[in-house]
Structure formats: structure tokens, C-alpha cells
C-alpha positions in Angstrom: 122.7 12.1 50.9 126.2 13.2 50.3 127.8 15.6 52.6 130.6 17.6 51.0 132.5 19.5 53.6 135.0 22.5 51.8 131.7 23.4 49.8 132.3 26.8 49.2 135.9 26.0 48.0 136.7 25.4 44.3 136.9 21.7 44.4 134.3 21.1 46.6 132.3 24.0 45.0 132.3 21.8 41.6 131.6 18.4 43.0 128.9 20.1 44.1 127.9 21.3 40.9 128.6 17.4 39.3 126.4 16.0 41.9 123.4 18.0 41.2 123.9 17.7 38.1 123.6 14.3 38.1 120.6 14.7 40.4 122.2 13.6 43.5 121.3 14.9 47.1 123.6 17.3 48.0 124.4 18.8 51.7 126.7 21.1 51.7 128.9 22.5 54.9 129.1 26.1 55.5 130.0 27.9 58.0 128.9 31.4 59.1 131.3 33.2 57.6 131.6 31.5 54.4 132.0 33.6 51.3 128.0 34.8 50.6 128.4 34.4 46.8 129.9 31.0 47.2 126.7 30.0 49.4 124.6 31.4 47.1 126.0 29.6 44.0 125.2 26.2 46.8 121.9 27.4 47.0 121.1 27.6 43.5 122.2 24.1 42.8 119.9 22.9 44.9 122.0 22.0 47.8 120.7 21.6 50.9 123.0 23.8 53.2 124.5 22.7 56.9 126.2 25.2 59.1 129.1 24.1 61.3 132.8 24.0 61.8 135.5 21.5 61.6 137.0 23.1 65.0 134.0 22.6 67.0 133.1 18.7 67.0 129.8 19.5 68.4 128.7 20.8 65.3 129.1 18.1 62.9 126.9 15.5 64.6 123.8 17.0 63.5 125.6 17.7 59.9 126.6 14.2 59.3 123.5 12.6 60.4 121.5 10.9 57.5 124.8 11.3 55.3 125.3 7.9 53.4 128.9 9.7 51.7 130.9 12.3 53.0 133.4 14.1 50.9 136.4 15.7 52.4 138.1 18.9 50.4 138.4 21.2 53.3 141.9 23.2 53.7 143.7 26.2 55.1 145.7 26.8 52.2 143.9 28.6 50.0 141.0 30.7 52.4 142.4 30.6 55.6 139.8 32.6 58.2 140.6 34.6 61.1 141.1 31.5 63.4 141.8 28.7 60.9 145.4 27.2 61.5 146.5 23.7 59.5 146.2 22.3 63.4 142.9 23.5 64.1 141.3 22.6 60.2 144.0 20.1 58.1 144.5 18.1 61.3 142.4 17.9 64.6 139.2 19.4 62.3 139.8 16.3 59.7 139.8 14.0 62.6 136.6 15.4 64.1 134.5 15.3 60.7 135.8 11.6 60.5 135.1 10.7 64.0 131.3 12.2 63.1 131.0 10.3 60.4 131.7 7.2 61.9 129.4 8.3 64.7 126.2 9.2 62.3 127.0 5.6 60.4 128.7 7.2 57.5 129.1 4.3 55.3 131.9 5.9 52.6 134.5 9.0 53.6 136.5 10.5 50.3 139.4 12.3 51.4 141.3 14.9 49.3 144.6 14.2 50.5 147.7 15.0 47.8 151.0 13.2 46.0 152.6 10.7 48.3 156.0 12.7 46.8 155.6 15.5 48.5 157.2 14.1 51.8 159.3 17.4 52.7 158.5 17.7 56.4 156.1 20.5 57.8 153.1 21.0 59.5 150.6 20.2 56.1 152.2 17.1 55.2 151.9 15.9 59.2 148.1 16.6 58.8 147.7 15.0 55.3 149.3 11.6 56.5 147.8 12.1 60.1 144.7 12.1 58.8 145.4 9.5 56.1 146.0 6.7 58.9 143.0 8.0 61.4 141.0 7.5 57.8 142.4 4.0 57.4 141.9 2.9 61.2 138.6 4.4 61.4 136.8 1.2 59.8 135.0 3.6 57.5 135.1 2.6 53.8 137.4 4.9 52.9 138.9 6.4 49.3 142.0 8.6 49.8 142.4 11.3 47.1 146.6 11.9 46.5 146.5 14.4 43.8 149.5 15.8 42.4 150.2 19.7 41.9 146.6 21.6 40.5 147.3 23.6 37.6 144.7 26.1 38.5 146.9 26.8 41.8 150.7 26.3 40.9 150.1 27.6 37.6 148.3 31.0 38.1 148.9 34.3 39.1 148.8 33.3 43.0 151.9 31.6 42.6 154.1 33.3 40.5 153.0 32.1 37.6 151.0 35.1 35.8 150.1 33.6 32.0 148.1 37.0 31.8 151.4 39.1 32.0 154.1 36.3 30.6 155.7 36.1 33.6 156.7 33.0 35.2 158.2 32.1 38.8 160.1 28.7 38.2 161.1 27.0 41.4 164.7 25.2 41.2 166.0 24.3 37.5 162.8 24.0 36.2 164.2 20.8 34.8 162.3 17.6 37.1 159.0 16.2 35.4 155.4 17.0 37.8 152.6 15.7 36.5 150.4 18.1 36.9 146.7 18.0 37.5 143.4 20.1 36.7 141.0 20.2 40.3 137.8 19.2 37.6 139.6 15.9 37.0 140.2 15.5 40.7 136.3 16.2 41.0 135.5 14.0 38.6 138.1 11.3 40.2 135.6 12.1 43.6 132.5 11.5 41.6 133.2 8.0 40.0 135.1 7.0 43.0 131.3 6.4 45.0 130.4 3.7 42.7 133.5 2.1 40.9 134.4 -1.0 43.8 138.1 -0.1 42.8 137.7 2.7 44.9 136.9 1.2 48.0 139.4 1.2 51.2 142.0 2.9 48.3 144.6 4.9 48.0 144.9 6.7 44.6 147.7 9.0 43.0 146.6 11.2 40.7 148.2 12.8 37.9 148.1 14.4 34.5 148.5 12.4 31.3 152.2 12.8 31.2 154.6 14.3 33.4 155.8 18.0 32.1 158.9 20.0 34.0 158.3 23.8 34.6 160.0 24.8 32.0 158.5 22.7 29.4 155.2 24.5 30.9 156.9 28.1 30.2 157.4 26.7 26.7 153.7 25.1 25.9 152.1 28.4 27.2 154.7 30.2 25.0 153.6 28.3 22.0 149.6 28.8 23.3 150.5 32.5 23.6 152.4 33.7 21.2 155.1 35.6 23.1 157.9 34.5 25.2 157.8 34.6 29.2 160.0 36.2 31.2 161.1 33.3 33.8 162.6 33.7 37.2 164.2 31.0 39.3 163.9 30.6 43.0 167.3 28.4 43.5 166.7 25.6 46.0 169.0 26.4 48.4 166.6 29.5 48.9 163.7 27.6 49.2 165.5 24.9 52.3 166.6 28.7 54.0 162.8 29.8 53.9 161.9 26.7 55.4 164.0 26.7 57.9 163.3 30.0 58.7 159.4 30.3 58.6 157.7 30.8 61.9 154.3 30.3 60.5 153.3 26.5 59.7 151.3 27.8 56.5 154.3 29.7 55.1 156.7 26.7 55.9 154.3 24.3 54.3 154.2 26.5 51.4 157.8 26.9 51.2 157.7 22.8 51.6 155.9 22.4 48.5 157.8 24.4 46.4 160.8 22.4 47.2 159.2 19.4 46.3 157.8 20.9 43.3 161.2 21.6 42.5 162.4 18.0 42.6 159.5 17.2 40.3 156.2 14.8 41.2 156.1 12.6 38.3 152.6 9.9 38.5 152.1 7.1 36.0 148.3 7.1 35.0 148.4 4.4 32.8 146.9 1.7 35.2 144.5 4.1 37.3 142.8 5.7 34.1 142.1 1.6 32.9 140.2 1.3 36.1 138.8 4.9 35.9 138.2 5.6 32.6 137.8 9.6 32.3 139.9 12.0 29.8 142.0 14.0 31.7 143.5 17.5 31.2 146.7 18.1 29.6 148.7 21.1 30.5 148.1 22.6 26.9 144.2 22.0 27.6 144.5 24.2 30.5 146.5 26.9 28.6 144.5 27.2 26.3 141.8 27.8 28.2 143.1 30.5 30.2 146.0 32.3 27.9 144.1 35.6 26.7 143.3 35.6 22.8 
């Protein structure tokens, strides 16, 4: 049985969707108020559904128990409830699910984790390396999951980046290499990380085929397209004032990440895709996939 806790999210939604396929036995963790048409696409793969919460270590006994894997995607970032907080979920909730699965004789705990570049201090990084090192001292077998930037994030419309409209926010020059990455290769990197041994008590960076700046982006979608974008800069020196400034950890982590974005996150593959050998997405792949004919 594999547990997969940030089920309803997108990446944990399709490693759901790859398990099942692949007829494995899925459990997926939900929580009360989790989006009903993301539960229901759960339930339709045949998942077996477990209610509970990261923030309330009583729960996750019962959800971990008969787990052999559990996979690890959960984050604030994106679907932040009510009462979530990067303390209560990225952090102290981490360490609870991994101090269950330990309990319940977990034997293998995949952490989605990201790019041991982004090192700009706030409160996301602290939990990300926080719950690295709890991972790592746990004496679970452990795989730890550093992917870079995911093109379906930090280039769509939720970040400034609106293909749709030809518009694109470019943080700093636009000039430093990121290799970005699609969140289907990073669930595919989850998938073949149970069996392959390389895997085992490992960290992984993960990357795109080749690193590509922000503005060579701008230009591939332009090509893809057919029309030029309009492209805004956010200087950096704006980007260290909104850190500084921000008074909630989520907005200062986000404003985190954009500075590091803009000083680039460039991963060499070569070596990681001979001992994992799946075809990964380029960023023209993803354009044009998702620039309207």
C-alpha cells in the first residue's frame, strides 16, 4: 500500500493517477475540506481514501498503518486553507507524517522537497531543509525530491506569466539559466524512485533537459505562438524590499523565490537521467501544449 499525502493536489493528484494505473494500491489522504471534485477524481481511480490532517498527529496513526510507501507532496503554497500556515503544514505537519510513518513501520518515505539553489532565507526554505534533515535522521529509507522551478506554476497565468494573453512578468534581467521542470516528470521521478536502488537514502536535483533563462522562455513561446509578448521586469532590488517587508511567511517565501528565480537555478541531468532513464519535458514541449492554436 502506498500512502500519498497532498492527494488532492496536482502532483500528488497524478501520482495518484500513475499508480493506479499501474495497478498499484493506492491510499490517498484527504481531509474534510478537501476540494469535492478532487476527491472524487481519487475515488474514481480506485483509491482507497483516508481522512486526516498533517496538524493533528493523532490522525495519521491510523492513516499510515499498513502503508509499506508514503509519498510526501503536501504544501501551503498553492491551496492554503483557512488555518494552514507553512509552520503548521511545510514544517511541524511534515514532521508529524514522518514521525507516523516511522511509528506504523513505514519502510520508504518520498519527499517533495525543491532545488538546493534556492537558499534565500524565509520561512519555506526553513521547513524544506528542516524537514530534509528530520527525513535523513529518522532511519526511514528515505528519497528526497529537489525539483527545480514547475513550469506549470512559474510559467502560467498565477505568476505573471499569462501565455493565453502574451504577457509575461520577468523577474530580474531575465538573463540567468533555470532549468525548469514539468510536475509529470517530477511524478514520474516519484514513481521509479520506489523500485530503482539508486533512489534509496538519496537526495535528487531535478531539472529540465537544459537550462533556459526567462527570457529565452518569452522567446520559445513567441516562436510557439506566433506573436510577440509584452514583458515586464520586476528589478531585484524590488524583490530584496518585498522581502524585507512582508509580514506574512507565505508572501515572503514567495517573494524569496522570485529572487532566486531571478539569479537562475541551473541543474545538470546528464548523470541522474543515466540512472533514471525517463524523457523529460522541454520548455517548448510545454508551450506547445498550452499556447492556444
Amino acid at each position: 500500500m502506498i500512502l500519498v499525502a497532498g492527494a488532492t493536489g496536482s502532483l500528488g493528484g497524478e501520482i495518484c493517477r500513475r499508480l493506479a494505473s499501474q495497478g498499484q494500491r493506492v491510499r490517498a489522504l484527504v481531509r474534510s475540506t478537501s476540494n469535492r471534485m478532487a476527491v472524487e477524481n481519487l475515488t474514481q481511480l480506485g483509491a482507497e481514501l483516508a481522512e486526516g490532517d498533517l496538524k493533528n498527529p493523532a490522525t495519521l496513526n491510523q492513516v499510515c498503518e499498513g502503508a509499506s510507501v508514503v509519498i510526501s507532496t503536501v504544501t501551503t503554497t498553492v491551496s492554503r486553507q483557512p488555518d494552514d500556515s507553512i509552520e503548521s503544514v511545510d514544517l511541524r505537519g511534515q514532521i508529524n507524517l514522518i514521525d507516523a510513518a516511522k511509528a506504523a513501520g513505514v519502510t520508504h518515505f518520498i519527499y517533495i522537497s525543491y532545488s538546493r539553489n534556492l537558499d534565500t532565507d524565509c520561512a519555506l526554505t526553513t521547513a524544506k531543509r528542516t524537514v530534509e534533515q528530520h527525513l535523513q535522521q529518522s532511519r526511514l529509507t528515505y528519497t528526497i525530491l529537489r525539483p527545480s522551478y514547475f513550469m506549470e506554476v512559474w510559467l502560467g497565468p498565477m505568476l505573471g506569466f499569462d501565455y493565453a494573453g502574451a504577457k509575461a512578468q520577468i523577474y530580474g534581467t531575465g538573463h540567468n539559466p533555470t532549468s525548469w521542470i514539468s510536475l509529470y516528470d517530477v511524478a514520474q521521478f516519484a514513481i521509479v524512485s520506489l523500485a530503482n536502488p539508486a533512489a534509496r537514502n538519496a537526495i535528487i536535483e531535478l531539472g529540465g533537459p537544459e537550462p533556459v533563462s526567462s527570457l529565452e522562455v518569452v522567446q520559445i513561446f513567441e516562436e510557439v505562438g506566433g506573436r510577440p509578448f509584452e514583458v515586464q521586469h520586476v528589478p531585484e532590488e524590488a524583490l530584496r524590499e518585498q522581502l524585507r517587508t512582508a509580514d506574512d511567511p507565505l508572501l515572503q517565501s514567495f517573494a524569496a523565490l522570485m529572487l532566486d528565480l531571478a539569479q537562475g537555478d541551473p541543474i545538470d541531468m546528464s548523470g541522474t537521467l543515466q540512472t533514471f532513464p525517463i524523457e523529460i519535458t522541454r520548455v517548448r514541449d510545454y508551450a506547445r501544449r498550452v499556447v492556444p492554436v
